[in-house]
N, C-alpha and C positions, 0 to 999 in steps of 0.2 A: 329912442332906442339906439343909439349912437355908441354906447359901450358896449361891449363882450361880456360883460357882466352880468346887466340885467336880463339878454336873453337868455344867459345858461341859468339862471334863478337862484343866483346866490346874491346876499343882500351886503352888501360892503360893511356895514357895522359889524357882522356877527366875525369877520376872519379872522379877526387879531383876536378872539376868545381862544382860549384852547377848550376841545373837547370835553374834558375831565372837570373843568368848570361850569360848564352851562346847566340851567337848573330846570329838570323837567316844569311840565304848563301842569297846573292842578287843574283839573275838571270836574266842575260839581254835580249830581247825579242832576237828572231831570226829575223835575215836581210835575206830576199833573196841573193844570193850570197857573200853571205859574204860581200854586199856592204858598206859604212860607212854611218853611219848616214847624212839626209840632215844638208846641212849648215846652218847658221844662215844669213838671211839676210840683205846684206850690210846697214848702214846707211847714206841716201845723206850725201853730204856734205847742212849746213845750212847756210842761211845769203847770203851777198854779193859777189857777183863772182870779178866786176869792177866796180870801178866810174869813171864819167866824170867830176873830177873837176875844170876842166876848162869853163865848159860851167856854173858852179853855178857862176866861175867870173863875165862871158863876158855877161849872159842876166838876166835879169828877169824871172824871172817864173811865169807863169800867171795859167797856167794848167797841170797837170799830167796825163797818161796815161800809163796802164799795157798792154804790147803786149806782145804774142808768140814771137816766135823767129823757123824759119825752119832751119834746123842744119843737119849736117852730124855726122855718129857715130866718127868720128875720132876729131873735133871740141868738142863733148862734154865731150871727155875722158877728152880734153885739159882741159876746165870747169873744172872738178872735180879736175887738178890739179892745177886750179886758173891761167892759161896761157892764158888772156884776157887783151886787153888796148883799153879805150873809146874816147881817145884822138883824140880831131878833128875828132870824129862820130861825124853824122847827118844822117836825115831823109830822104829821097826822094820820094815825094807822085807822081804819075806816071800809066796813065791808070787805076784808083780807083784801086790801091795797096800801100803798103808800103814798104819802101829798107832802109836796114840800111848800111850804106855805111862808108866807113874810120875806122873800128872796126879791131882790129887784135887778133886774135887767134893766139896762137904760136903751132905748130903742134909738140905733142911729137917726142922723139927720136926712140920711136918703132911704129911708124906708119905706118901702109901696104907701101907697095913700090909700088903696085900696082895702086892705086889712088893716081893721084895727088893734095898734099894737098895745096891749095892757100891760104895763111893766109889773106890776106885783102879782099876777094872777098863778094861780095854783096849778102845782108842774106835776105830773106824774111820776113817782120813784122806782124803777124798774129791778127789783131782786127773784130772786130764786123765793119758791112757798117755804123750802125749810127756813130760812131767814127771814121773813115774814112769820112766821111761827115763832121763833125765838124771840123776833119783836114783839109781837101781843103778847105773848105768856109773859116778858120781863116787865111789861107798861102797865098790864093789867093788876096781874099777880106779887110786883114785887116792889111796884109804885117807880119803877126807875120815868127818868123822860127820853124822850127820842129825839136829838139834836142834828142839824147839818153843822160841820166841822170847816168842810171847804171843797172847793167846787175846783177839777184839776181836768187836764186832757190826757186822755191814753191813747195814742197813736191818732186816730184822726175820732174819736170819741170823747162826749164831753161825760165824765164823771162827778158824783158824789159822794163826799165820803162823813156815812153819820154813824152816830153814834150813840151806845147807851149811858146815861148820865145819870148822877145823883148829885140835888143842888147843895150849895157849898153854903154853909152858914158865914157870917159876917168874920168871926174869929178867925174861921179856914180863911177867908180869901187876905186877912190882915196878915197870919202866919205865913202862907204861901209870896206875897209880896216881902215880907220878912227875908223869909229864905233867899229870893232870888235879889232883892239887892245883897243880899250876905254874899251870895254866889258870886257877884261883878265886883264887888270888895275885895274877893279873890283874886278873879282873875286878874285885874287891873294890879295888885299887888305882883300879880307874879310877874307880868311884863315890865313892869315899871324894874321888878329886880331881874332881868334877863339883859335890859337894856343898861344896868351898871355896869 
C-alpha cells in the first residue's frame, strides 16, 4: 500500500479510459439453482411425411378427405424421422369406423424394447360421422374404393389425406402416361426455346 492510489480505490488501468467509453457490466438474472435456461422449442417437421403414388396411377380421384391418424408414441418419433410407406394402404370402413390398413412405419433403432413395435398393424382413422357417412354410402352404394393418398403434418399433428377412388382400367392408365410425357415434351420445349 505504498501508492495514494490504491488506497483512494481507483485502479490505474481504468484512467486513461474516458467516461463516455466505458461499457456497462451485463448481469445475468439469477436461476434457481443454478438451473440453465429453458430450451427453445423444437420445430415440427413441415410438409409431407409419405405418398401413395400408386394409387394417383391406379384410380381416379373423385374426392378428398383429411383424417386423424391414432398413433403410438414410438410410430410418430418414426414420422418425424420420415420412416413411412403408403404403398398398397387402403381404407377399411367397418362398424361406422375407419382402419387404415397396409401402411408401414418403420420402428426406430432406439425404440423401447418393452413394447412391441408392429410396423404394419392397423391404425385408427379419425373423421367427423358426417364423412364417415359419405364414405359407406359412396363404398357401398356406388362401388367407389377408399384409398390413403399421403400422410402430412399440420402443426404439431400427424394427418391423413384419403380419398374416394374409382380404379383406372389399363387404357386409362396408358393415356394418362401418354398425356403426361406429352406434358414434359412441352415443357422441356418451352425452356429449351426461352433459353435461345
Amino acid at each position: 500500500m505504498a501508492s495514494g492510489q490504491e488506497k483512494s480505490g481507483h485502479c490505474p488501468k481504468f484512467t486513461s479510459i474516458p467516461q463516455a467509453r466505458r461499457r456497462p457490466i451485463a448481469v445475468k438474472p439469477a436461476t434457481p439453482y443454478n438451473a440453465p435456461p429453458m430450451a427453445k422449442q423444437k420445430k415440427h417437421p413441415s410438409g409431407t411425411i409419405a405418398q401413395n403414388k400408386k394409387a394417383l396411377h391406379d384410380y381416379f380421384i373423385e374426392q378428398r378427405f383429411e383424417a386423424g391418424v391414432a398413433l403410438a408414441g414410438w410410430e410418430v418419433k418414426s414420422l418425424r424421422a420420415g420412416k413411412a410407406q403408403l404403398v398398397d394402404s387402403y381404407v377399411l370402413l367397418k362398424d361406422g369406423e375407419a382402419w387404415l390398413l397396409g401402411s408401414h412405419i418403420t420402428p426406430l433403432t432406439t425404440a423401447s424394447t418393452h413394447v412391441i413395435a408392429d410396423p404394419v398393424r392397423t391404425r385408427k382413422l379419425l373423421l367427423h360421422k358426417r364423412e364417415l357417412g359419405k364414405l359407406f354410402g359412396a363404398v357401398q352404394q356406388k362401388g367407389y374404393a377408399c384409398v390413403a393418398l399421403s400422410m402430412y403434418w399440420k402443426k404439431h399433428l400427424v394427418k391423413c389425406e384419403i380419398a374416394l377412388a374409382k380404379g383406372k382400367k389399363d387404357f386409362d392408365k396408358r393415356h394418362t402416361e401418354k398425356e403426361r410425357d406429352s406434358d414434359r415434351e412441352i415443357q422441356r420445349a418451352m425452356r429449351h426455346g426461352k433459353d435461345d
